[in-house]
ZATILUM-894070 format. One record per residue (C-alpha): x, z, y; residue in one letter. Coordinates in steps of 0.2 Angstrom, whole numbers, plus 5000, padded with zeros to 4 digits. Layout:
<selos>
<selo><u>X</u><w>Z</w><v>Y</v><r>A</r></selo>
...
</selos>
This chain:
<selos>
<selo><u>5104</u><w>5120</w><v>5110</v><r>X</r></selo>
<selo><u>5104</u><w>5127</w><v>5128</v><r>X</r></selo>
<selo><u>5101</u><w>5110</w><v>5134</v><r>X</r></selo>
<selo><u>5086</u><w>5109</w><v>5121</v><r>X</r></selo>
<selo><u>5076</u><w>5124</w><v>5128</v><r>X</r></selo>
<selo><u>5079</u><w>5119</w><v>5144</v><r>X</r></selo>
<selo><u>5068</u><w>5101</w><v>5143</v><r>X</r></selo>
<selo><u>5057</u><w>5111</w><v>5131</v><r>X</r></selo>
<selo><u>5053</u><w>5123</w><v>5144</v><r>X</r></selo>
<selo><u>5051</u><w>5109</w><v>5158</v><r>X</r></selo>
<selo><u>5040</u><w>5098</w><v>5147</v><r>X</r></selo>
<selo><u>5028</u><w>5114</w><v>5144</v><r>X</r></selo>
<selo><u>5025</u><w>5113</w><v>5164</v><r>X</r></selo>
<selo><u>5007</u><w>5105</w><v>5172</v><r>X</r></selo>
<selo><u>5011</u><w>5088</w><v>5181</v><r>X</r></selo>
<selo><u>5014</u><w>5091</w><v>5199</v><r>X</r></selo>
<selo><u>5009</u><w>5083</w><v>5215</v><r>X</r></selo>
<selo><u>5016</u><w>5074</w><v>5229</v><r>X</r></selo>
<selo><u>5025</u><w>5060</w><v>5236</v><r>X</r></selo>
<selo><u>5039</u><w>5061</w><v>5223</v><r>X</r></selo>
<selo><u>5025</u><w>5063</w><v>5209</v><r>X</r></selo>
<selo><u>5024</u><w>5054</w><v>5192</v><r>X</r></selo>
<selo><u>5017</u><w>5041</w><v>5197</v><r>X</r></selo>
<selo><u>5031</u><w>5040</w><v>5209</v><r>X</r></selo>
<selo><u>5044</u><w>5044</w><v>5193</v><r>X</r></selo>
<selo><u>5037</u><w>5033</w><v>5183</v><r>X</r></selo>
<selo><u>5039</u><w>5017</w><v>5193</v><r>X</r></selo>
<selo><u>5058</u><w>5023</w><v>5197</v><r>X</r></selo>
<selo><u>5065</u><w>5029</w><v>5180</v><r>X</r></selo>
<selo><u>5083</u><w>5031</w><v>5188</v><r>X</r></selo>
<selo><u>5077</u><w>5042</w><v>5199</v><r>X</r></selo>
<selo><u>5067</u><w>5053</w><v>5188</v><r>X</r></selo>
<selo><u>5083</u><w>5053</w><v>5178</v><r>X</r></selo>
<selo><u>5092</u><w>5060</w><v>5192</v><r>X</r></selo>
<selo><u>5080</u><w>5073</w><v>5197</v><r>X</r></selo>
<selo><u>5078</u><w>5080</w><v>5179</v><r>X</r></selo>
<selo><u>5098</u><w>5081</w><v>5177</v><r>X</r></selo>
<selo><u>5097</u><w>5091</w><v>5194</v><r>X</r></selo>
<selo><u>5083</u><w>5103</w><v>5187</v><r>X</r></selo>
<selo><u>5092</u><w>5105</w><v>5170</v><r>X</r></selo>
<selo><u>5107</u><w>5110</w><v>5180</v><r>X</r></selo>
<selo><u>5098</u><w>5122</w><v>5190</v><r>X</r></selo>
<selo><u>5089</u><w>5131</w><v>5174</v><r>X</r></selo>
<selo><u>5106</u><w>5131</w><v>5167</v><r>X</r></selo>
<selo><u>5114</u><w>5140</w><v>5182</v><r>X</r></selo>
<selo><u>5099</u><w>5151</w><v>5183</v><r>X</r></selo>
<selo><u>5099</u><w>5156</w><v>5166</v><r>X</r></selo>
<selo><u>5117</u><w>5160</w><v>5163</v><r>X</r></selo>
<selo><u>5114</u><w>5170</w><v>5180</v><r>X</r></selo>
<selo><u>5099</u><w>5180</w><v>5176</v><r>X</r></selo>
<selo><u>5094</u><w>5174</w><v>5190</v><r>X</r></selo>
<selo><u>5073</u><w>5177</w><v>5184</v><r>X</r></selo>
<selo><u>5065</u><w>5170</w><v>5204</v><r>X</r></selo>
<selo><u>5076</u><w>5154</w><v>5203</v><r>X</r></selo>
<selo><u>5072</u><w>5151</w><v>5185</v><r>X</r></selo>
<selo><u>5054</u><w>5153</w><v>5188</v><r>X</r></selo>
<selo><u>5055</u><w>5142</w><v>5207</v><r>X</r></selo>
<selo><u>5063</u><w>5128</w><v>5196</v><r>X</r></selo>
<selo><u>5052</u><w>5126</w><v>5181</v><r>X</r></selo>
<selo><u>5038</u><w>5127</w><v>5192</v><r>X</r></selo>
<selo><u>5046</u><w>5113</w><v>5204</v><r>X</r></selo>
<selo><u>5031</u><w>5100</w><v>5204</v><r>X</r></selo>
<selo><u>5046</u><w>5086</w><v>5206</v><r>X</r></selo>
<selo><u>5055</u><w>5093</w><v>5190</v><r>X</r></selo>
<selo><u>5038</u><w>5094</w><v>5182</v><r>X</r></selo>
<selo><u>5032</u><w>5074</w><v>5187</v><r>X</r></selo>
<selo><u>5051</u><w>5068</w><v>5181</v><r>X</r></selo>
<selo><u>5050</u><w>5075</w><v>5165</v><r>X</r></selo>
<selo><u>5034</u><w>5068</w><v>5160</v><r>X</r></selo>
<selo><u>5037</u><w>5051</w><v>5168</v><r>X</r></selo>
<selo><u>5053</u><w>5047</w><v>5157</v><r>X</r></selo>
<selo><u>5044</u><w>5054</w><v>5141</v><r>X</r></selo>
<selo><u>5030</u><w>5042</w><v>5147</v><r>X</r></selo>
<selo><u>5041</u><w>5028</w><v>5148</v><r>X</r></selo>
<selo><u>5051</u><w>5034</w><v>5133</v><r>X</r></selo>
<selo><u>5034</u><w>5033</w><v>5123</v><r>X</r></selo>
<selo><u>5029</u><w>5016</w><v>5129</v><r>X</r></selo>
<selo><u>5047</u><w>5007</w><v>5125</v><r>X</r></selo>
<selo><u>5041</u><w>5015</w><v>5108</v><r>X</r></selo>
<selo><u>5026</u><w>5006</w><v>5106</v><r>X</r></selo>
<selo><u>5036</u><w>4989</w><v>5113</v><r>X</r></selo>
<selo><u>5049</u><w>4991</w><v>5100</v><r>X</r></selo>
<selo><u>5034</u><w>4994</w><v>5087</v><r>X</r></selo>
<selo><u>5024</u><w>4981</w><v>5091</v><r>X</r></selo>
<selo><u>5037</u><w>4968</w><v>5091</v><r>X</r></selo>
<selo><u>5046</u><w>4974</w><v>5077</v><r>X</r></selo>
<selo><u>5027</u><w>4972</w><v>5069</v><r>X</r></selo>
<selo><u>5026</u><w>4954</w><v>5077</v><r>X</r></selo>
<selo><u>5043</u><w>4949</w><v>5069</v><r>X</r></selo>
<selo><u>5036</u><w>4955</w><v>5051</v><r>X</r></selo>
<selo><u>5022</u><w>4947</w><v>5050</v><r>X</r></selo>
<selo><u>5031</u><w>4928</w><v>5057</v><r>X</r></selo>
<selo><u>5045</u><w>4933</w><v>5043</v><r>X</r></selo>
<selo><u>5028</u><w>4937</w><v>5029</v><r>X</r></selo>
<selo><u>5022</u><w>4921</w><v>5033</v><r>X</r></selo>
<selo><u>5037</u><w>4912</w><v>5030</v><r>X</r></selo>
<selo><u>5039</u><w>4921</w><v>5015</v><r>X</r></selo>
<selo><u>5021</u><w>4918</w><v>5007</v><r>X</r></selo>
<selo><u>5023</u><w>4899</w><v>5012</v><r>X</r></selo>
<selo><u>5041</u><w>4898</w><v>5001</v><r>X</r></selo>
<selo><u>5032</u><w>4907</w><v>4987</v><r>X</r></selo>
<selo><u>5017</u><w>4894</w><v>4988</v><r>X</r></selo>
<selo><u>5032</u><w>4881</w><v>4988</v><r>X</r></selo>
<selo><u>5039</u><w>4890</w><v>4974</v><r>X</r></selo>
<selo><u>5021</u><w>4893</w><v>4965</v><r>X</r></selo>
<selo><u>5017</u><w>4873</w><v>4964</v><r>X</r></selo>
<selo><u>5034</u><w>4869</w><v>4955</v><r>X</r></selo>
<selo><u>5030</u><w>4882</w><v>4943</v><r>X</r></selo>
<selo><u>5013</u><w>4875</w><v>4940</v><r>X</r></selo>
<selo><u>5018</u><w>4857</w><v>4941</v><r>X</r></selo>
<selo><u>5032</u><w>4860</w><v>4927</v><r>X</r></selo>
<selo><u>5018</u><w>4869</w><v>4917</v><r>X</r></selo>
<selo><u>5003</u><w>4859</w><v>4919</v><r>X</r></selo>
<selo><u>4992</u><w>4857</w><v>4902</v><r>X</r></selo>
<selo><u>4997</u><w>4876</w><v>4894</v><r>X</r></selo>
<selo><u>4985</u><w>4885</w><v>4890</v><r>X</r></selo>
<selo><u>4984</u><w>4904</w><v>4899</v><r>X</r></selo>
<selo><u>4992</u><w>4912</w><v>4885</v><r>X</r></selo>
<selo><u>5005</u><w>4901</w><v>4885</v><r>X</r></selo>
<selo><u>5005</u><w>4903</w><v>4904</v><r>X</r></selo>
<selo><u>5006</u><w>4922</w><v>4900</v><r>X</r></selo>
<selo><u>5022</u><w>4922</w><v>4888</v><r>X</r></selo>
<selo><u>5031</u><w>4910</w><v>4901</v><r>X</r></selo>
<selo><u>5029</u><w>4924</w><v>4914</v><r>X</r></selo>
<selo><u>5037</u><w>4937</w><v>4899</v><r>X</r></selo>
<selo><u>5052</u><w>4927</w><v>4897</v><r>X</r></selo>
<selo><u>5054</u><w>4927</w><v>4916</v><r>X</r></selo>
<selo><u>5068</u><w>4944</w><v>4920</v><r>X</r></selo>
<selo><u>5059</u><w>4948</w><v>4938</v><r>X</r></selo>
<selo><u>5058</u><w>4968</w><v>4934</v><r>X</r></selo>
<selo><u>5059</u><w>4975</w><v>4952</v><r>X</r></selo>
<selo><u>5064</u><w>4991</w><v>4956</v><r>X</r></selo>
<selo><u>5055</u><w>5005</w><v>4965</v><r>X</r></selo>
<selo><u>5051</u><w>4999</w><v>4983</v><r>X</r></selo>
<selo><u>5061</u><w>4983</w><v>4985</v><r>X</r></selo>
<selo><u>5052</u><w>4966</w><v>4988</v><r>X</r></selo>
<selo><u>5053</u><w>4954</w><v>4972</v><r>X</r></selo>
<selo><u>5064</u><w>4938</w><v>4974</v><r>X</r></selo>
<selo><u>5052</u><w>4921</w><v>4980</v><r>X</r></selo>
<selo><u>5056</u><w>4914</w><v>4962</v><r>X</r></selo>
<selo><u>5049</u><w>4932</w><v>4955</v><r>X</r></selo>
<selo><u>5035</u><w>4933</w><v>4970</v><r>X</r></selo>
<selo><u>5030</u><w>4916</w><v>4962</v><r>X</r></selo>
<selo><u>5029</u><w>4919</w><v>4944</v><r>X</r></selo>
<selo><u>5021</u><w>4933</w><v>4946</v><r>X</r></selo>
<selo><u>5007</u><w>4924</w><v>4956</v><r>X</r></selo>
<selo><u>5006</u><w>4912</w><v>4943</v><r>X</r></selo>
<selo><u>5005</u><w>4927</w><v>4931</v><r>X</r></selo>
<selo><u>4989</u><w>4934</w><v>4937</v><r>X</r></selo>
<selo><u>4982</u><w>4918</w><v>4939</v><r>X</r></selo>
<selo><u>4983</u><w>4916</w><v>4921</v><r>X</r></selo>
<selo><u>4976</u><w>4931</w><v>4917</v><r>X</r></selo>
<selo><u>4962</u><w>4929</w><v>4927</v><r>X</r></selo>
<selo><u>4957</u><w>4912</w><v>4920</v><r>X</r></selo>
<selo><u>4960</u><w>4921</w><v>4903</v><r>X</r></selo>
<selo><u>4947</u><w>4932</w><v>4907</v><r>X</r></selo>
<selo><u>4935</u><w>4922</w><v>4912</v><r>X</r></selo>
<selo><u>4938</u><w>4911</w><v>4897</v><r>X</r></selo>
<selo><u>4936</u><w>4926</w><v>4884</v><r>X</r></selo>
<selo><u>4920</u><w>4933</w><v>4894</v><r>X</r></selo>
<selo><u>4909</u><w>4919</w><v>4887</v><r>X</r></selo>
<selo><u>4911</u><w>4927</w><v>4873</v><r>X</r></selo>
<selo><u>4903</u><w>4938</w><v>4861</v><r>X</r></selo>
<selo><u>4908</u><w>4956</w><v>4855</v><r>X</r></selo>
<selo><u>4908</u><w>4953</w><v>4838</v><r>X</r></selo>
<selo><u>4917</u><w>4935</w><v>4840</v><r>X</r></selo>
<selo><u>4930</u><w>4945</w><v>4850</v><r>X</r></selo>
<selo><u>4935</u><w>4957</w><v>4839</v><r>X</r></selo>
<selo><u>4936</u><w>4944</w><v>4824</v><r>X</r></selo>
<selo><u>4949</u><w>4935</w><v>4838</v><r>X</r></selo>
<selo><u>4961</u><w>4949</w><v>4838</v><r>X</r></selo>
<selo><u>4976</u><w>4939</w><v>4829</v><r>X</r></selo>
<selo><u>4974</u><w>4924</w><v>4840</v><r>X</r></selo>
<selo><u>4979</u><w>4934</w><v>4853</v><r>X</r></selo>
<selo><u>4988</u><w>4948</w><v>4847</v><r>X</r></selo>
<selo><u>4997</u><w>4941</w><v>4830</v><r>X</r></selo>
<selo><u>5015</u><w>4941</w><v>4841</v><r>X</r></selo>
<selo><u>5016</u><w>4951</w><v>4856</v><r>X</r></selo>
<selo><u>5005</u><w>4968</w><v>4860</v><r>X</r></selo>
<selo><u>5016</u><w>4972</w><v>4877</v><r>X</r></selo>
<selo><u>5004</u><w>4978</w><v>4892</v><r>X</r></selo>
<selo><u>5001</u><w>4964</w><v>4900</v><r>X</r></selo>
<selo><u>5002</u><w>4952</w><v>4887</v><r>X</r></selo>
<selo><u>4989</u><w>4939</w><v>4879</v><r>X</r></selo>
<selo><u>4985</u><w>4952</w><v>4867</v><r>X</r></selo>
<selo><u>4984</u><w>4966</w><v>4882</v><r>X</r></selo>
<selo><u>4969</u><w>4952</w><v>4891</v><r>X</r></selo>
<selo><u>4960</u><w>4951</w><v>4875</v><r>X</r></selo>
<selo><u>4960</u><w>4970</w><v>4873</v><r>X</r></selo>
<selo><u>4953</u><w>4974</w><v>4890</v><r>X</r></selo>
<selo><u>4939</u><w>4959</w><v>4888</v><r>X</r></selo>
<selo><u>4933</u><w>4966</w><v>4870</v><r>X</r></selo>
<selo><u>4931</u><w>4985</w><v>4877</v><r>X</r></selo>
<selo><u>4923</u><w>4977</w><v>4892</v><r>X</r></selo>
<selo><u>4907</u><w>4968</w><v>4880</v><r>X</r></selo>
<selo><u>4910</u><w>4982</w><v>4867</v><r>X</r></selo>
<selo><u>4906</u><w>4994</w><v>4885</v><r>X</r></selo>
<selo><u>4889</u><w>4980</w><v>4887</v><r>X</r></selo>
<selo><u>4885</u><w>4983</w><v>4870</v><r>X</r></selo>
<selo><u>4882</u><w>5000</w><v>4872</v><r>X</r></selo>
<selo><u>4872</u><w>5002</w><v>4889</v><r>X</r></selo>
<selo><u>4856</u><w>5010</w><v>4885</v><r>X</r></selo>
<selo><u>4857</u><w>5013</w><v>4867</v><r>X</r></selo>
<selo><u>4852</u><w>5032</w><v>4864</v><r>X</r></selo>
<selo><u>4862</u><w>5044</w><v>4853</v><r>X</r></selo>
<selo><u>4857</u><w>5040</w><v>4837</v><r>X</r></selo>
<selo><u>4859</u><w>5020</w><v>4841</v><r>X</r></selo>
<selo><u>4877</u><w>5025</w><v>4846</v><r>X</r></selo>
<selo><u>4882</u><w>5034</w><v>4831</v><r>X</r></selo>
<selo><u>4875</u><w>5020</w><v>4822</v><r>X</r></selo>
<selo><u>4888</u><w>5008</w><v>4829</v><r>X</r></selo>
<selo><u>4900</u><w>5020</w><v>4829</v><r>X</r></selo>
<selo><u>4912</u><w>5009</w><v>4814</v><r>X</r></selo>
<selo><u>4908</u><w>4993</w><v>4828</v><r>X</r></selo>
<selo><u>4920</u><w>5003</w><v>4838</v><r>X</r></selo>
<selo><u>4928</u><w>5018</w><v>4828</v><r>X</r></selo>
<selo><u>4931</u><w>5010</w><v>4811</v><r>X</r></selo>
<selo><u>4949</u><w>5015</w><v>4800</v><r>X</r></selo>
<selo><u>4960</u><w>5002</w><v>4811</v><r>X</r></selo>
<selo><u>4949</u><w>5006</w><v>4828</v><r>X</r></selo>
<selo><u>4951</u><w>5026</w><v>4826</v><r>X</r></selo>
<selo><u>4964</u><w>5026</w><v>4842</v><r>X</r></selo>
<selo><u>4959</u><w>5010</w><v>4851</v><r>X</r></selo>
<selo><u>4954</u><w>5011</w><v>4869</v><r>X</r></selo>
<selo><u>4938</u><w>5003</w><v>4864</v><r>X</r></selo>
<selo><u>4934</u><w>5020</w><v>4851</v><r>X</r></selo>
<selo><u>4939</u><w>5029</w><v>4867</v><r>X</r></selo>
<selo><u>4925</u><w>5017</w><v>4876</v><r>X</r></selo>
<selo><u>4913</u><w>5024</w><v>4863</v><r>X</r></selo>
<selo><u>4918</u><w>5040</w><v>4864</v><r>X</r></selo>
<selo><u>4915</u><w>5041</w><v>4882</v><r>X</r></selo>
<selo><u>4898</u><w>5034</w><v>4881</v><r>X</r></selo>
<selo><u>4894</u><w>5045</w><v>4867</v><r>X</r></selo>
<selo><u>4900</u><w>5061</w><v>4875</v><r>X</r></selo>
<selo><u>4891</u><w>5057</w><v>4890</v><r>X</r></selo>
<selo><u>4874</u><w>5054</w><v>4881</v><r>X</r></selo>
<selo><u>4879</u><w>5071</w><v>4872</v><r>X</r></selo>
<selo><u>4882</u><w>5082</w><v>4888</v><r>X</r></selo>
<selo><u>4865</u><w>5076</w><v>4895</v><r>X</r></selo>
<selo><u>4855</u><w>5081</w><v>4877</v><r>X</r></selo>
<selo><u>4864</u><w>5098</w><v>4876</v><r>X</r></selo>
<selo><u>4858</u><w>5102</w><v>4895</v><r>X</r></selo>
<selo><u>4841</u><w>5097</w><v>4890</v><r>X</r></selo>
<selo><u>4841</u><w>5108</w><v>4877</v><r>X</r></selo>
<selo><u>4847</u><w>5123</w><v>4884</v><r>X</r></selo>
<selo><u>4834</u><w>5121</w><v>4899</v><r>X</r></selo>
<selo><u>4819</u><w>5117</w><v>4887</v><r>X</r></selo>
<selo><u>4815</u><w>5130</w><v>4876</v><r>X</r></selo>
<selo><u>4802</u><w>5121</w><v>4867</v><r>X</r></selo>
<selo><u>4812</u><w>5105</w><v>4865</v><r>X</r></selo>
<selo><u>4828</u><w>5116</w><v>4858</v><r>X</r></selo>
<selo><u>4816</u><w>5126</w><v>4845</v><r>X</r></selo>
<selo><u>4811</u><w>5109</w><v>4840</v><r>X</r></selo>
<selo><u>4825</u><w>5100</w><v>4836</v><r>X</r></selo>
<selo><u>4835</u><w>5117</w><v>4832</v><r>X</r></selo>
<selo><u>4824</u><w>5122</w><v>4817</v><r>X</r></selo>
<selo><u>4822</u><w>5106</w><v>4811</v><r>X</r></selo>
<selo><u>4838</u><w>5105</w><v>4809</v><r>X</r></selo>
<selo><u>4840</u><w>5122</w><v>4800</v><r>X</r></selo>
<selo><u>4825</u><w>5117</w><v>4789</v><r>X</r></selo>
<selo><u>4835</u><w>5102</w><v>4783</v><r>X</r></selo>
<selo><u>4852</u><w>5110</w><v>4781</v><r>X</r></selo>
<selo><u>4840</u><w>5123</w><v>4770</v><r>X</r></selo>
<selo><u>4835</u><w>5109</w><v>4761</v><r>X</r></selo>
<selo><u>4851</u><w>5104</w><v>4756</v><r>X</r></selo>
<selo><u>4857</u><w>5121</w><v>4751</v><r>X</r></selo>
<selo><u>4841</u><w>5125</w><v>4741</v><r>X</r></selo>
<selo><u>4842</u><w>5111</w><v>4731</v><r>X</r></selo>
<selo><u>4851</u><w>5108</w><v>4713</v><r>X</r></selo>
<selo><u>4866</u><w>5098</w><v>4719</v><r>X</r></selo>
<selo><u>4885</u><w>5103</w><v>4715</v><r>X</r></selo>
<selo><u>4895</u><w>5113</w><v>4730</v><r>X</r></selo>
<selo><u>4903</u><w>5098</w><v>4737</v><r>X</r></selo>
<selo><u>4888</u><w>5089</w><v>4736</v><r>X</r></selo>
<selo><u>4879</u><w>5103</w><v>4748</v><r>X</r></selo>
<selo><u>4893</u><w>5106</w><v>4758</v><r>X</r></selo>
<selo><u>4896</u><w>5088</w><v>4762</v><r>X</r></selo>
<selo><u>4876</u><w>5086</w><v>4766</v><r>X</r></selo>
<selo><u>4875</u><w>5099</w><v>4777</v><r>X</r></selo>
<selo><u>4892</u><w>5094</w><v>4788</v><r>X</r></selo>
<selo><u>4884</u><w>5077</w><v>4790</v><r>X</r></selo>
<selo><u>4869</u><w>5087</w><v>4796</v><r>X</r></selo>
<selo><u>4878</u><w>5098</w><v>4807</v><r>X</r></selo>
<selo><u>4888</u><w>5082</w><v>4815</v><r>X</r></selo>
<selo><u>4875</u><w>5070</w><v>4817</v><r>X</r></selo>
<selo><u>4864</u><w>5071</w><v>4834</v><r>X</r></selo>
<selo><u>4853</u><w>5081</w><v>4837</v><r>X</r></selo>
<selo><u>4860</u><w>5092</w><v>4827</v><r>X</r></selo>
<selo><u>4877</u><w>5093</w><v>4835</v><r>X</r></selo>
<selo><u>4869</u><w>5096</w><v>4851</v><r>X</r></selo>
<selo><u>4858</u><w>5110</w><v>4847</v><r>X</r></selo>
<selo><u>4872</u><w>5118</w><v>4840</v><r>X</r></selo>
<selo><u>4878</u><w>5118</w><v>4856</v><r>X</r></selo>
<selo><u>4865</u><w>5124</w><v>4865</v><r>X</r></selo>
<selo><u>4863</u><w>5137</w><v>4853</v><r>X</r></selo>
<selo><u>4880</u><w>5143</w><v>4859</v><r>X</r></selo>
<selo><u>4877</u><w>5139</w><v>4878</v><r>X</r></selo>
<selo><u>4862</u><w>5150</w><v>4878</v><r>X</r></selo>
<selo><u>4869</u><w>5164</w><v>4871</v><r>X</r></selo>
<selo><u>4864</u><w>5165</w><v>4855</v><r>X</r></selo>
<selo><u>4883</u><w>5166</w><v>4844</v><r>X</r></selo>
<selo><u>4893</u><w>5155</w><v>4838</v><r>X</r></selo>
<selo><u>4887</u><w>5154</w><v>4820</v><r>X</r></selo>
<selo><u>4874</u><w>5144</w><v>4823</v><r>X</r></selo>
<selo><u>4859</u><w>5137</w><v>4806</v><r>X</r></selo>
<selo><u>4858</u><w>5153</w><v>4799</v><r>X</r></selo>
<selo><u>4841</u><w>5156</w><v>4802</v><r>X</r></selo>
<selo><u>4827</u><w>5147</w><v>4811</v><r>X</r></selo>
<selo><u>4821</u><w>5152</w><v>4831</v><r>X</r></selo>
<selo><u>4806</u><w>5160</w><v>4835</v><r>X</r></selo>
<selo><u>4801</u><w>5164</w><v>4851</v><r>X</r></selo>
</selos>
């Protein structure tokens, strides 16, 4: 410890000048070594004496000064050395390694030549190549896995010609046998949310709900791509409700016309269940739902279509 504060306190030191400067240290490291080992022994005598003016004389010492910071220089710059060739030999070994895992790669291909990329894919599955957290694959895993991706990447230009509707009537072809992630199945998944995702670009709220059964349907309800629809929906939602709270006009509009039909439907000579399920379907259909809203978000309370708004 006594040693520690010692080189701390000589390191904290402006570099001195002189003949015997860093420069000097620097290009004769034995020296430097020498001459610090003196100036830590004299702190050491200084300090276990008390004696304060030598303390001071040798922490001050411009030679004790230029040693130290010439052998943490040098110490620095062997660092940097042993980095860099440490980095050159990694990437000479990496290279080594990608040209045995092409080797491997073309045998793999060549014994499967003719699959198709679901086959492709279901090869890969029955591969055991599970690699723990941090360590490198084996070349025969490296490989397959190559080989993996390649298939799925072929599978997905292959399903992206085509439609949304021809996609979701393919969902057995694909996933009649194996639903893991990453599977056949897992591929068709992504490309049907991707063109379901197409499908709905542009389409206002009242388009959206329309297709709502495309995408949200009894055997869709906890799909990703009723979650792709929710998203867009919730999004075209969000942007109606802000209007509505900002435009008072456009609110009072929309608001009582909703009220008026709600009205409708509770004035007229239907049976309860009849009225109350009219008016939910009023209160959950757009722009309804998001007047609702705005009803709330302007203050208003949170019973909202129990009267109409006037200004």
């Amino acid at each position: 410890m006594k040693k520690m504060l010692i080189i701390g306190i000589l390191g904290g030191i402006l570099i001195g000048c002189g003949d015997r400067d860093e420069t000097y240290f620097f290009e004769n490291q034995k020296d430097a070594k020498e001459t610090l080992k003196a100036c830590e022994k004299r702190l050491e005598t200084a300090i276990t004496n008390g004696n304060e003016k030598e303390f001071k004389a040798t922490i001050e010492d411009a030679e004790c000064v230029a040693a130290d910071s010439a052998i943490k220089k040098q110490r620095q710059l062997t660092y940097e050395k042993e980095q860099a060739e440490r980095e050159r030999l990694r990437k000479i070994e990496e290279v080594k390694r990608l040209q045995v895992i092409a080797e491997a790669k073309a045998k793999i291909v060549a014994e499967h030549t003719g699959k198709s990329w679901q086959q492709n894919i279901s090869e890969y599955f029955k591969k055991e190549c599970t690699t723990g957290f941090m360590q490198t694959p084996t070349i025969e895993c490296a490989a397959w896995e190559e080989y993996y991706h390649d298939a799925v990447t072929e599978g997905k230009r292959l399903l992206s010609q085509f439609s949304f509707d021809e996609l979701k009537a393919k969902k057995q072809e694909f996933c009649n046998l194996d639903q893991r992630r990453g599977s056949a199945c897992s591929v068709w998944t992504e490309a049907r949310d991707e063109k379901g995702r197409e499908g709905l670009k542009g389409l206002d709220l009242l388009a959206l709900e329309r297709a709502k059964m495309d995408y949200c349907d009894d055997q869709l309800m906890f799909s990703t791509l009723c979650q792709t629809w929710k998203n867009v929906w919730n999004s075209k939602s969000d942007e109606l409700v802000k209007l509505l709270t900002n435009d008072d006009d456009l609110f009072m509009e929309n608001y009582n016309t909703c009220f008026n039909e709600i009205q409708q439907i509770q004035n007229s000579d239907k049976s309860w269940f009849e009225k109350s399920d009219g008016e939910s379907a009023i209160r959950n259909m757009s722009p309804c739902t998001q007047a609702a809203t705005a009803y709330q978000r302007r203050g208003m309370g949170y019973n909202p279509y129990q009267q109409a708004v006037v200004k």
